[in-house]
C-alpha positions in Angstrom: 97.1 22.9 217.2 94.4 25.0 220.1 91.7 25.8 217.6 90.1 27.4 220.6 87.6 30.4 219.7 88.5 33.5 221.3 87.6 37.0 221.7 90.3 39.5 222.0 91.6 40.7 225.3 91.0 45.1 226.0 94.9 46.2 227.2 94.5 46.8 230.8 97.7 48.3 231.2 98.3 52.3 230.2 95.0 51.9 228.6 92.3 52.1 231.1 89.4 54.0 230.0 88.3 57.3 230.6 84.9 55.3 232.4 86.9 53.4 234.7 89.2 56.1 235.9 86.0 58.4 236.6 84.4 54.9 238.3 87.7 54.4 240.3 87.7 58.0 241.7 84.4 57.8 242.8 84.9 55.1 244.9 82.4 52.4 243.0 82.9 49.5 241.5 80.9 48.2 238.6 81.2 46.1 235.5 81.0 47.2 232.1 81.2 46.0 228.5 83.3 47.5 225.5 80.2 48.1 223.3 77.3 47.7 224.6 75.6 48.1 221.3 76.8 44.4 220.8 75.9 43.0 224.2 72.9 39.9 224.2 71.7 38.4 227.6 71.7 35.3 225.3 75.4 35.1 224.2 78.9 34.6 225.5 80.4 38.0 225.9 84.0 39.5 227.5 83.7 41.5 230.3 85.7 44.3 232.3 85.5 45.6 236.0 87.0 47.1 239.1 85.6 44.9 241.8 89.3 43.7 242.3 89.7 46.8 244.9 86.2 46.4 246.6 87.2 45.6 250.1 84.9 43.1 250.6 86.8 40.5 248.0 90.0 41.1 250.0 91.5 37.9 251.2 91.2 39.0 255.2 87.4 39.1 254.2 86.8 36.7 252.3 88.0 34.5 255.5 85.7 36.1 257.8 82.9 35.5 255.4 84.2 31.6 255.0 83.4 31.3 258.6 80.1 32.8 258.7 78.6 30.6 255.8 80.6 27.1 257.4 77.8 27.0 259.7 75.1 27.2 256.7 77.7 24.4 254.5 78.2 26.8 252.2 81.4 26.7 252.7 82.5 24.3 249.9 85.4 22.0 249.3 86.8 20.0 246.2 89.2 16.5 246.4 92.7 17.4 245.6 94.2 16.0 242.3 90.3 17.1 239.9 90.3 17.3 236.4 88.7 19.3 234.4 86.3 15.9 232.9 86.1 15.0 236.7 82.6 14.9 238.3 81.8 18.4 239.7 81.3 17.1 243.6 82.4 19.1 246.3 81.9 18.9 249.9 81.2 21.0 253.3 84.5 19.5 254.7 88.0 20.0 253.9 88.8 16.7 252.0 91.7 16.1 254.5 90.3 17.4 257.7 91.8 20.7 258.2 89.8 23.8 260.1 89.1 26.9 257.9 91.4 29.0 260.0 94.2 26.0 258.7 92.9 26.2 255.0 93.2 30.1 254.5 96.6 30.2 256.4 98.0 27.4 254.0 95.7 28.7 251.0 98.7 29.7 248.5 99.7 25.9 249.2 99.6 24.0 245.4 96.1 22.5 244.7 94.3 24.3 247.3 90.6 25.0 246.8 87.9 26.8 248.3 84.6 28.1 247.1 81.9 30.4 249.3 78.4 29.4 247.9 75.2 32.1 248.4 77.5 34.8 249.7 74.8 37.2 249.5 73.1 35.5 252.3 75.6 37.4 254.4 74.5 41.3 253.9 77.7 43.2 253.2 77.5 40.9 250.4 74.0 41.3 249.2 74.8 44.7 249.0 78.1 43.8 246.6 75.7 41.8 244.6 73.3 44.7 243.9 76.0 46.8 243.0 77.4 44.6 240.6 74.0 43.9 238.5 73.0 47.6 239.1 75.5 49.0 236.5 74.7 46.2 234.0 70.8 45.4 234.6 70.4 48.0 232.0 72.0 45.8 229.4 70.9 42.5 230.2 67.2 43.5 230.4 67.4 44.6 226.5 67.1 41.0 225.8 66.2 39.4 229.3 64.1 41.6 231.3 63.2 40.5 234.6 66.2 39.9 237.3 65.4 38.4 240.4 67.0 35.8 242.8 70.9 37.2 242.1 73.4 35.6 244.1 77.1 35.1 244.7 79.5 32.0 244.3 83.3 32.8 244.9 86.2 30.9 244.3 89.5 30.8 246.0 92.2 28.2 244.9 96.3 27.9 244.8 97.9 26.3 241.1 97.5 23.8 239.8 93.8 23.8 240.6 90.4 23.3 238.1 87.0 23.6 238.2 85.9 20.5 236.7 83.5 21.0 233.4 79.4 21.6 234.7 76.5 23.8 233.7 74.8 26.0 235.8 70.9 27.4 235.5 72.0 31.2 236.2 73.4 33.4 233.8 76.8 34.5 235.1 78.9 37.5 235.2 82.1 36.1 236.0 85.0 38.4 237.3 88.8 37.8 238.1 89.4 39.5 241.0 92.8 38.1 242.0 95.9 36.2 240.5 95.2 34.6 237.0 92.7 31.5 235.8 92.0 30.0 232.8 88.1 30.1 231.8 87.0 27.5 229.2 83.1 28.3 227.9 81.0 26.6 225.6 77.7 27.9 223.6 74.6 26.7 225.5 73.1 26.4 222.0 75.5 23.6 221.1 73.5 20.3 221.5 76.9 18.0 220.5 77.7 19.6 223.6 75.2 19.0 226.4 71.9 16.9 225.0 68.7 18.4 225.1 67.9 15.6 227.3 70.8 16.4 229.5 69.3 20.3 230.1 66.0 18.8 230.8 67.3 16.6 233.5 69.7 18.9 234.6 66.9 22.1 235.0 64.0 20.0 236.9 66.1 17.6 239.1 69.6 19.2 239.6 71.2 15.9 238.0 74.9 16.7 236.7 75.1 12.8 235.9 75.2 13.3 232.1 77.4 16.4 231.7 80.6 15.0 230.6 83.8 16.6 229.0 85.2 14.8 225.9 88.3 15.4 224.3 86.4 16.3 220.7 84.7 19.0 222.9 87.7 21.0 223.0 87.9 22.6 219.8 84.1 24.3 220.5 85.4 26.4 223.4 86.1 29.9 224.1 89.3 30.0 226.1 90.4 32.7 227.9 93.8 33.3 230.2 92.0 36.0 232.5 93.5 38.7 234.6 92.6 41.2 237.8 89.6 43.3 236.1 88.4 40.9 233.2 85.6 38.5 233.1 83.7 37.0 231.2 79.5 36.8 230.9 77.6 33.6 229.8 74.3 32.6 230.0 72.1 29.8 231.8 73.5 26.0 230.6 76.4 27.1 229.2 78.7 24.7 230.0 82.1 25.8 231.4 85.5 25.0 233.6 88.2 26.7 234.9 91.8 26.0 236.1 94.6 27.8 237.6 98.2 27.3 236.3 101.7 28.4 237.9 103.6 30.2 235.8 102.0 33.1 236.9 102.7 32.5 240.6 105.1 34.7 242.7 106.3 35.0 246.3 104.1 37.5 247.0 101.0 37.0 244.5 100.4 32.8 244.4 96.2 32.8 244.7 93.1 32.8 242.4 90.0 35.0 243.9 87.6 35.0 241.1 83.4 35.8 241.7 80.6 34.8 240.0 77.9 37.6 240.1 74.6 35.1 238.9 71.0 35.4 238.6 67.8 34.1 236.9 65.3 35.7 234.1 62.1 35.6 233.1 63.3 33.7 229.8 65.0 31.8 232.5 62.0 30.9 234.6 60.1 30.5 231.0 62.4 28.5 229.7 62.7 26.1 233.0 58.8 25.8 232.8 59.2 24.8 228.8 61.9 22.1 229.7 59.4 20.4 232.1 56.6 20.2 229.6 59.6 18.7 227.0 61.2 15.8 229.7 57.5 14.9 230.3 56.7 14.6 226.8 60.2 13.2 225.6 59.1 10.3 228.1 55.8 9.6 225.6 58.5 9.0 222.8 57.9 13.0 221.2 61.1 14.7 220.5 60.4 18.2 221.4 61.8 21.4 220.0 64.4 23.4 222.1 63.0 26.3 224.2 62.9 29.3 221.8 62.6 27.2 218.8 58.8 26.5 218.5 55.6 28.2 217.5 54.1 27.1 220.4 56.2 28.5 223.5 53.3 29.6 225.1 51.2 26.8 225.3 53.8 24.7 225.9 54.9 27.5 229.0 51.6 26.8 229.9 51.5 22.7 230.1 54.6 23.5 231.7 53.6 25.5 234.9 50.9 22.8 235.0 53.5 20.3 235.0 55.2 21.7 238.1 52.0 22.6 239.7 50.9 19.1 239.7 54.3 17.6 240.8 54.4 19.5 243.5 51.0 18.9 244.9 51.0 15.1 244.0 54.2 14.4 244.7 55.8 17.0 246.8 58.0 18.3 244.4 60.3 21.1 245.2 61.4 22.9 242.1 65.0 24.0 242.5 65.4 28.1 242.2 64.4 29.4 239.1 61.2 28.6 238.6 
């Protein structure tokens, strides 16, 4: 039996919300929670919106933009036939050598999968970004104060397709914006899940080498069969996949378009500084307390800036974004 924690579904159909209809007829888009009263920076959470009709996420445009971040390789690519315990690795070339023009013309093919990293480098996009955070900054800083470095990662992919199982150092307000996909997420404060360790490694050198799916991990996740105008929000390190299945698929409607709207913290930045200090001092054989857990954060925030600092002058360190 799917033990799978989940968290009911709003009806999206004959049941939109007084909010959304006055949203829609303004001409905005913008995401929103059921009650906010309930919303934490710090915790899983199901999400609604209307950036399904922004123009910008249309297919025609999402081309366009394809071919204005190939030059940057941000224009990613996945090897057919992933799992969802296959290594996250993706590349700036279609795996079988196809053009982009070929790709987006033979997108709704089976298996096909394309993802736009750092859309907000382009500006039309950077200006989609800041509208999505602007009608929710007001929630997340209750708990998280401090955006900065927001950015955009969209997803465009043909069933049967995954995202195989990774963690990411941004928290994340993921939207559906077309077709149908499956999101799996797990609670970042699950250590059976990812190691304390594993964050460590993960937060100060980018390595993905130890962030593994198991089949006893299943039971721990949220699942979620997500729809035009749902989402979901989870914060940094939570681990997560997604895949795309075809029983949804018509004639006319056969591809996934979903967005992640992401962007860092000052408990993210603190907390990246604090997992520095803890790798360094997990090397001398101490077993340090998770971030948030110990009466020392700020002396340990402090060793950990000091950490970096001297990396990067000794050693020419580059800390990834975030700190």
């Amino acid at each position: 039996m799917d033990t799978a924690k989940t968290i009911p579904v709003a009806d999206n159909d004959g049941g939109t919300p007084a909010t959304d209809r006055t949203v829609q007829s303004s001409g905005t888009c913008r995401i929103w929670v059921e009650n906010e009263s309930e919303f934490s920076a710090d915790n899983i959470s199901l999400i609604s919106h209307n950036f399904q009709h922004h123009p910008l996420l249309q297919l025609d445009q999402l081309e366009a933009l394809a071919h204005r971040l190939l030059p940057q390789k941000q224009c990613r690519f996945i090897n057919p036939g992933a799992k969802q315990n296959s290594d996250f690795i993706h590349h700036a070339e279609s795996p079988d050598g196809r053009d982009l023009s070929d790709v987006f013309r033979t997108i709704s093919q089976p298996g096909s999968w394309v993802a736009l990293y750092n859309a907000e480098a382009d500006p039309k996009y950077a200006g989609l970004v800041r509208e999505a955070l602007s009608s929710v900054e007001h929630l997340v800083d209750r708990t998280q104060p401090g955006i900065f470095s927001p950015q955009a990662f969209i997803f465009i992919s043909a069933p049967p397709s995954v995202t195989p199982f990774h963690i990411d150092r941004e928290n994340n307000f993921w939207l559906q914006i077309h077709g149908r996909k499956i999101m799996n997420v797990w609670d970042s404060h699950d250590r059976n899940i990812i190691p304390a360790s594993t964050v460590e490694n993960f937060i100060v050198d980018k390595s993905l080498h130890d962030v593994n799916l198991r089949d006893e991990f299943m039971d721990a996740r949220h699942e979620w069969d997500l729809g035009p105008g749902e989402g979901v929000y989870f914060p940094s390190t939570s681990p997560h996949s997604t895949r795309t299945e075809t029983s949804w698929v018509t004639d006319q409607d056969g591809v996934s378009v979903s967005i992640g709207i992401v962007f860092y913290t000052e408990k993210t930045r603190r907390d990246a500084y604090i997992h520095s200090f803890n790798r360094l001092i997990r090397k001398l054989g101490v077993v340090p307390k998770f971030p948030g857990s110990s009466r020392f954060e700020a002396l340990k925030l402090l060793f950990g800036r000091g950490v970096v600092r001297i990396k990067k002058q000794l050693r020419g360190y580059e800390p990834p974004t975030g700190f």
